[in-house]
C-alpha positions in Angstrom: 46.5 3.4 0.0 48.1 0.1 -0.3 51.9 1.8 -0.9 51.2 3.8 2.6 50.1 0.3 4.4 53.2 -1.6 3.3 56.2 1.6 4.5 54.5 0.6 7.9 55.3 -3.0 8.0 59.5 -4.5 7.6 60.1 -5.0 4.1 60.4 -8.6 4.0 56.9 -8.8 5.1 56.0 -6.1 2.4 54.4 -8.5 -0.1 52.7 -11.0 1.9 50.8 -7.7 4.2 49.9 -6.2 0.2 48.5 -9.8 -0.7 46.5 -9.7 2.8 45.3 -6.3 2.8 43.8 -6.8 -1.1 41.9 -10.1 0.0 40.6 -8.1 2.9 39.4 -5.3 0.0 38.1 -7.7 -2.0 40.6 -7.8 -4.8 41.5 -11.7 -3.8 38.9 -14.8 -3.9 35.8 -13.3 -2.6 32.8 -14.3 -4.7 31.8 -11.0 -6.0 28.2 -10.9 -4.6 29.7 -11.6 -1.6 32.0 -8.0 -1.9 29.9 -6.1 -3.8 27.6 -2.8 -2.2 24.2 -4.3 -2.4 20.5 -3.1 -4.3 18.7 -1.9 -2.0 14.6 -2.6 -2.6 11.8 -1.7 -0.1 8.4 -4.0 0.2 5.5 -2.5 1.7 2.1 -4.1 3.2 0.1 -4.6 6.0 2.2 -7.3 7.8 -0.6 -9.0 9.7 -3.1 -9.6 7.1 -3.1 -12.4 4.8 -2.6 -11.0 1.5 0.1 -8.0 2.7 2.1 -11.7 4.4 2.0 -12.9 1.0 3.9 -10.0 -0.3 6.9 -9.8 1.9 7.3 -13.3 2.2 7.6 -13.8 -1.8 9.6 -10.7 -2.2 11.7 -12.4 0.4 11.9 -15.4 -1.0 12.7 -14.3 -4.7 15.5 -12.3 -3.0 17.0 -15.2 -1.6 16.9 -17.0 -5.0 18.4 -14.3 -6.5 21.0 -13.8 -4.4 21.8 -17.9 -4.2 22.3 -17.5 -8.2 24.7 -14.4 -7.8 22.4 -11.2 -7.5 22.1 -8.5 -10.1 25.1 -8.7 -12.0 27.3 -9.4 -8.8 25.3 -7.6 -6.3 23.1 -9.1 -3.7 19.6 -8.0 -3.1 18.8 -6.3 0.4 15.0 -5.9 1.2 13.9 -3.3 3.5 10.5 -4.2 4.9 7.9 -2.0 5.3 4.4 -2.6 7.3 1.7 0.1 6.5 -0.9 -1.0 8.5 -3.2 -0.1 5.9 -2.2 3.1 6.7 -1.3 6.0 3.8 0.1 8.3 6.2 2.5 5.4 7.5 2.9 4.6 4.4 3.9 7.8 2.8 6.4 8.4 5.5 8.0 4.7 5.3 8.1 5.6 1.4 9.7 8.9 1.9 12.2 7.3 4.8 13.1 4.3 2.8 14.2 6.5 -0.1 16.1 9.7 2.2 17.5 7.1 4.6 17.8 3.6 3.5 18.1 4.7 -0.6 16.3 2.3 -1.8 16.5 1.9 -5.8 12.5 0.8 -5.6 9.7 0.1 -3.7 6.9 -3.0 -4.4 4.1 -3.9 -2.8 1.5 -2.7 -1.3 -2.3 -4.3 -0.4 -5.3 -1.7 -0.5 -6.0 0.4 -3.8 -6.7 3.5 -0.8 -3.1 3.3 0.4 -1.4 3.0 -3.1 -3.7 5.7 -4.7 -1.9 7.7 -1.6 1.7 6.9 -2.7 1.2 7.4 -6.4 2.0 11.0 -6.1 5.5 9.9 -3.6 6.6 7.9 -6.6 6.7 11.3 -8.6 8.0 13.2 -6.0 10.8 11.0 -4.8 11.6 9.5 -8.4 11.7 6.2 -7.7 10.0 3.7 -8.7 7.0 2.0 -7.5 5.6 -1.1 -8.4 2.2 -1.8 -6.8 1.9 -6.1 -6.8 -1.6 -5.9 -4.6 -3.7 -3.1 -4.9 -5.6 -3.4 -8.1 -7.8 -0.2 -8.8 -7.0 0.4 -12.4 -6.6 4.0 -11.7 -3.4 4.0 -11.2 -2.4 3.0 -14.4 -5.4 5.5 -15.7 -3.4 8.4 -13.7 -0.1 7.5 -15.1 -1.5 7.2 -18.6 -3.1 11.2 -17.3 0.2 12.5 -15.9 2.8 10.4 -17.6 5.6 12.9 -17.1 5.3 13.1 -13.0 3.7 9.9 -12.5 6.3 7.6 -15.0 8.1 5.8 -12.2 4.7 3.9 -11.4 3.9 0.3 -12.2 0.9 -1.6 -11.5 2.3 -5.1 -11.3 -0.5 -7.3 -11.4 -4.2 -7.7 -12.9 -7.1 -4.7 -11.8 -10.5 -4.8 -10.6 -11.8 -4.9 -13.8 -10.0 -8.2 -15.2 -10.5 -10.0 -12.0 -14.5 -9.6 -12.3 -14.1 -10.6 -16.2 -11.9 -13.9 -14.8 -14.8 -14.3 -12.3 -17.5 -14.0 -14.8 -16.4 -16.5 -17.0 -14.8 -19.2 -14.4 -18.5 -19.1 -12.8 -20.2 -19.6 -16.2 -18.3 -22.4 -17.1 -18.6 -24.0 -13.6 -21.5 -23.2 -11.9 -24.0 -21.6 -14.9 -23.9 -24.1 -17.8 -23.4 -27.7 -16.0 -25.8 -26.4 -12.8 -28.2 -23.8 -14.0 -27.7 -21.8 -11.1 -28.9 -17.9 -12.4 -30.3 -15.4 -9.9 -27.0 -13.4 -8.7 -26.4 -10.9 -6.5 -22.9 -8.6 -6.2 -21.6 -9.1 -2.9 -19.3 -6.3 -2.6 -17.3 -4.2 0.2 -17.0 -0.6 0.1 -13.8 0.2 -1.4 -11.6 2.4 -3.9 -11.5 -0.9 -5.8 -14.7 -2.9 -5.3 -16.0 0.8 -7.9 -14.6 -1.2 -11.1 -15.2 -4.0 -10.0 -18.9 -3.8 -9.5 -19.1 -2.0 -12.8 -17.4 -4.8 -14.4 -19.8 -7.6 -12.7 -23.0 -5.6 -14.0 -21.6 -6.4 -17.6 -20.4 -10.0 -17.8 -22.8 -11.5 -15.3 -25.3 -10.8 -17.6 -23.2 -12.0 -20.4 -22.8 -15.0 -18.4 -26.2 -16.6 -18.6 -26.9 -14.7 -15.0 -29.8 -12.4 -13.4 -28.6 -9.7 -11.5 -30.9 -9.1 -9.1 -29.7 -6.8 -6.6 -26.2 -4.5 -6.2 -25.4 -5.1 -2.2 -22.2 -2.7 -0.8 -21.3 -2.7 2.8 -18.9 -1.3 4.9 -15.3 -2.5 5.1 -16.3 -2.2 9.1 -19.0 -4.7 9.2 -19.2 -7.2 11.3 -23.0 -8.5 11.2 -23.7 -10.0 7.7 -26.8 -11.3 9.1 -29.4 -8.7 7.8 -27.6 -8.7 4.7 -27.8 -12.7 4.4 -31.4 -12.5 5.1 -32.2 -10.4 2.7 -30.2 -12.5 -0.3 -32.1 -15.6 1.2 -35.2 -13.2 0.5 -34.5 -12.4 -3.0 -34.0 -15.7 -3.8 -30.8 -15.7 -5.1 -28.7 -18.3 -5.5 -24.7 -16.7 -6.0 -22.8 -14.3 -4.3 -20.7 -12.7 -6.8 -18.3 -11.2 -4.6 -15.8 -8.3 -4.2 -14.4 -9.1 -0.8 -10.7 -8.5 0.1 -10.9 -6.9 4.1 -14.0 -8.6 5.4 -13.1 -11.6 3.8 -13.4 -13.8 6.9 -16.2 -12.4 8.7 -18.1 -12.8 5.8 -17.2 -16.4 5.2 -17.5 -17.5 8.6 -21.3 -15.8 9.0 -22.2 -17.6 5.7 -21.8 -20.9 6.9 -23.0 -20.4 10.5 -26.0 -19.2 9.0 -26.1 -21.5 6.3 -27.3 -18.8 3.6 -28.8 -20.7 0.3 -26.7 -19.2 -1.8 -23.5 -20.2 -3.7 -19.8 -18.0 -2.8 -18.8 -17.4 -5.6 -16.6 -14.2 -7.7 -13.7 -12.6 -6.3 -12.5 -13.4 -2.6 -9.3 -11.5 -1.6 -7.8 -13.6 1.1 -9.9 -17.3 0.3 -6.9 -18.4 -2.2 -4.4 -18.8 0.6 -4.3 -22.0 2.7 -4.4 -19.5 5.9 -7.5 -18.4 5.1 -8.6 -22.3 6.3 -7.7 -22.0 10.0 -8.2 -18.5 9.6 -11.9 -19.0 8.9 -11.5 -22.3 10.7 -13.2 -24.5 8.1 -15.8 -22.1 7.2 -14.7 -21.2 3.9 -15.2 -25.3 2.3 -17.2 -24.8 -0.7 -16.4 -21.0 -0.9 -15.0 -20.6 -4.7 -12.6 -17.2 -5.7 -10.4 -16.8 -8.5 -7.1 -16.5 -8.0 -3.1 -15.7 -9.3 -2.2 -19.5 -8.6 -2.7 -22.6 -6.8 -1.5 -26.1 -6.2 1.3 -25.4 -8.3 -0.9 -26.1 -11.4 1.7 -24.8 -14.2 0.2 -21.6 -15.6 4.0 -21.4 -16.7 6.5 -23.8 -16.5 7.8 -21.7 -13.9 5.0 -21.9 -11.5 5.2 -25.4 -10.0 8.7 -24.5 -8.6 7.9 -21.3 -7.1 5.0 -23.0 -5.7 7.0 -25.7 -3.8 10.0 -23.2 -2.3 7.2 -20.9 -1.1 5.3 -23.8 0.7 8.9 -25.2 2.1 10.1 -21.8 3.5 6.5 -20.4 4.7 4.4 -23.8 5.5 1.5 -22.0 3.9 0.5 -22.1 0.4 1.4 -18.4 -1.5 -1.7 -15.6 -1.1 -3.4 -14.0 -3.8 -0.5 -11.2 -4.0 2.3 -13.5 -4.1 2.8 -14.4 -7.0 2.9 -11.3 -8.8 5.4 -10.0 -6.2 7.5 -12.6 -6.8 7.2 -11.7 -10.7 7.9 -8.2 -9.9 11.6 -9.4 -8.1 12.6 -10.9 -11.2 10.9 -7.8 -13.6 13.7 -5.6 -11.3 16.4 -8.1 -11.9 15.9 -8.2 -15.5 15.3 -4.7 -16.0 18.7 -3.1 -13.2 20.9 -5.7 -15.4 19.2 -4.4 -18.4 19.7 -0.8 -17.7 23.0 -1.0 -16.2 22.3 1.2 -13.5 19.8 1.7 -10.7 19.0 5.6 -11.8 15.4 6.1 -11.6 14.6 7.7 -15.1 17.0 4.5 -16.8 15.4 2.4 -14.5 12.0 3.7 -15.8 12.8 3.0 -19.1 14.3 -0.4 -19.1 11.1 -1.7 -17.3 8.7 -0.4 -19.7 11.2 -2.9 -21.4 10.2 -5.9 -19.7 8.9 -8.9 -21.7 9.5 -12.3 -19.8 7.6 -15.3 -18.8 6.8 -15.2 -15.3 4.9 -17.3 -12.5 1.5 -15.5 -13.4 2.4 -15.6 -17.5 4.0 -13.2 -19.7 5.0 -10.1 -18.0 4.9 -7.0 -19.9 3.5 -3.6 -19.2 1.0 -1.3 -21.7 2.5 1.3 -23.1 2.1 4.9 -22.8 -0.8 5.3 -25.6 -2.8 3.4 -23.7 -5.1 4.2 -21.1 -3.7 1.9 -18.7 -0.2 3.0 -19.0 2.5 1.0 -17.0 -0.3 -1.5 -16.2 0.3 -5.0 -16.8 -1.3 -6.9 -19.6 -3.8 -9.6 -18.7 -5.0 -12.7 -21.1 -7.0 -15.9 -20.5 -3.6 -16.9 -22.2 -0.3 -16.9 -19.9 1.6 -17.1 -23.3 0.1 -13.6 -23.8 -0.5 -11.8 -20.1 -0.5 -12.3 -17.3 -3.3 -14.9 -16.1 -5.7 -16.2 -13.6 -7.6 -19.1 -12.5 -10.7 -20.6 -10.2 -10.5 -22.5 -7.3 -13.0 -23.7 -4.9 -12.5 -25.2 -1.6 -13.3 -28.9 -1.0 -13.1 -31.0 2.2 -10.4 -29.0 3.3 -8.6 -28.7 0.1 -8.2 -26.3 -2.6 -9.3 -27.8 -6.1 -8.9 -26.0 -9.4 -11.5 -25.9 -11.2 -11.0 -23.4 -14.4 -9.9 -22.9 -16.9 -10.0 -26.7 -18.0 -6.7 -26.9 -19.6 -5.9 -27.0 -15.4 -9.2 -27.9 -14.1 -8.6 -30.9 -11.3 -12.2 -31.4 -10.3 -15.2 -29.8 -11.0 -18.0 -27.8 -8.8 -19.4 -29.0 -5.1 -22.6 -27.6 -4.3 -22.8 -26.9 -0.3 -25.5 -29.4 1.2 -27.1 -25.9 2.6 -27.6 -24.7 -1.4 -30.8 -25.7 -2.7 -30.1 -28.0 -6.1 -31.1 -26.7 -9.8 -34.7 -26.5 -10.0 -35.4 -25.5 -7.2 -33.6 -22.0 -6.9 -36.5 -20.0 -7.7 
């Protein structure tokens, strides 16, 4: 090609056009991120909800690092965005598009267990890889564990149902239970794919926990009058909410405070770790306490505080509940392309069952396919070990960690509405 260019130009200009036409290819001084084809990776969630923001905009901004710091190996990042709406048919056809038309190497993301239960079986038909960094129904890692051979190119990249009621368990016992002798608990629980786990999780530790379980509550995802429900709590005397809210998070915060329901907000809230979720809620959501991947930039790694800061500095908002496992999943897709060498999807596969590194959320590595939660990631109270969590409650307008202690910067605020101990009976 380059012989052909230079019989078309006088032959005193020969060299000088050959030196011109090789910079323009890329053979001369471009930085070779700059030159090289790019990696194409898809994130899909729900664009306008809190959590599915969270996703894109740390997959976004871990993209941006990466490329800043030379890409994969020379090649720069490029995300394809995705909004599902909460939708699996939109999000099986995004999934199916991304792949045909925009060939992307792997998808992340995605918010509700219902819509990545839907794309599980894509993963195995397209093979490519999915990594799910929001959902957290441990039956995806159950079905890939069931159906290894089709269902290999999924990942569930963050903690499930199950270890997120264990984390709220135990940060409520050593906050609320032991230092306030608050007991009489009811599960506070949507109706969802996920809250199933979850709820069978609570009815274990809360008794565990030095609780009383005194009543199961589900609604529907579609509710938009808590009052009956709150009545009835009020009724039954009890004095926590041990909740499994990730949709109706709002609504159900915002009615709790208007109606000032005796009762302490306590277990899993989907949405209440992002700063959002204060104007969101507008203020209703002070004293409302959820566990959660992060917060403050408390340093569950060393690698936390700084992630923390950049996300805050791009977004103005403090990263959602799903962020930073997304942004663990970025750099779990870095490590393992370079790794592999190559963005096939059955090499690909194998180099992430690979991974081992110490993320924002802890240590990042993935069961392995004897166990029943295959391609899911390992959890521990210890980062050094798993991937972690912590408690957080919101006072005067701030969020405060409150567990586990080696982080702990305050300690539990009873709302002025709750009765005090001793009289919760």
């Amino acid at each position: 090609m380059l012989a052909s260019i230079s019989r078309r130009v006088p032959r005193h200009l020969g060299t000088i056009s050959l030196a011109m036409v090789a910079l323009l290819l890329g053979f001369g001084g471009l930085p070779r991120a700059s030159a090289a084809s790019p990696i194409n990776i898809g994130v899909m969630a729900p664009a306008a909800h809190i959590d599915g923001k969270g996703i894109i905009n740390a997959a976004k901004l871990a993209a941006s690092r990466i490329n800043a710091n030379g890409g994969i190996q020379g090649q720069p990042i490029k995300l394809y965005v995705f909004d599902d709406h909460f939708s699996a048919s939109d999000a099986a056809r995004a999934f199916q598009r991304a792949v045909e038309d925009d060939h992307v190497v792997a998808m992340i993301g995605i918010f509700t267990s219902e819509v990545a239960l839907a794309m599980e079986p894509w993963a195995g038909r397209l093979k490519t890889p999915l990594i799910v960094t929001g959902a957290v129904t441990p039956k995806l890692a159950e079905q890939v564990h069931a159906h290894y051979s089709q269902l290999k190119y999924v990942f569930h990249g963050t903690v499930n149902a199950r270890e997120l009621s264990e984390a709220a368990c135990l940060s409520t016992e050593a906050t609320v239970v032991k230092p306030l002798h608050y007991t009489r608990a009811v599960i506070f629980s949507e109706n969802s794919k996920w809250t199933k786990p979850a709820d069978a999780e609570y009815k274990k530790c809360i008794p565990k926990s030095g609780m009383k379980l005194v009543k199961t509550i589900i609604f529907s995802r579609k509710t938009s009058d808590f009052s009956p429900i709150y009545n009835e709590v009020e009724n039954l005397h009890a004095r926590i909410l041990m909740s499994a809210v990730a949709i109706v998070g709002e609504k159900a915060v915002v009615q709790w405070h208007q109606q000032q329901v005796p009762a302490l907000f306590a277990g899993n809230n989907g949405q209440a770790g992002a700063t959002r979720f204060w104007d969101a809620t507008n203020g209703a959501t002070e004293g409302v306490m959820t566990v959660n991947t992060g917060a403050n930039g408390v340093p569950m790694t060393s690698k936390t505080p700084a992630f923390y800061h950049a996300y805050v500095k791009r977004f103005g908002v403090n990263p959602a509940f799903t962020a930073y496992p997304t942004y663990d999943t970025m750099y779990m897709l870095k490590h393992a392309i370079a790794r592999a060498g190559t963005t096939r999807a059955n090499a690909l596969v194998k180099s992430i069952e690979k991974t081992n590194f110490v993320g924002v959320c802890g240590r990042i590595h993935f069961h392995g396919r004897a166990d029943k939660l295959t391609h899911g990631l390992v959890f521990s109270a210890n980062p050094k070990k798993g991937m972690a969590l912590l408690a957080l409650q919101w006072q005067h307008g701030k969020q405060v960690v409150l567990w586990p202690k080696r982080l702990a910067q305050g300690k539990f605020e009873v709302p002025p509405f709750v009765p005090k101990p001793g009289t919760q009976d």
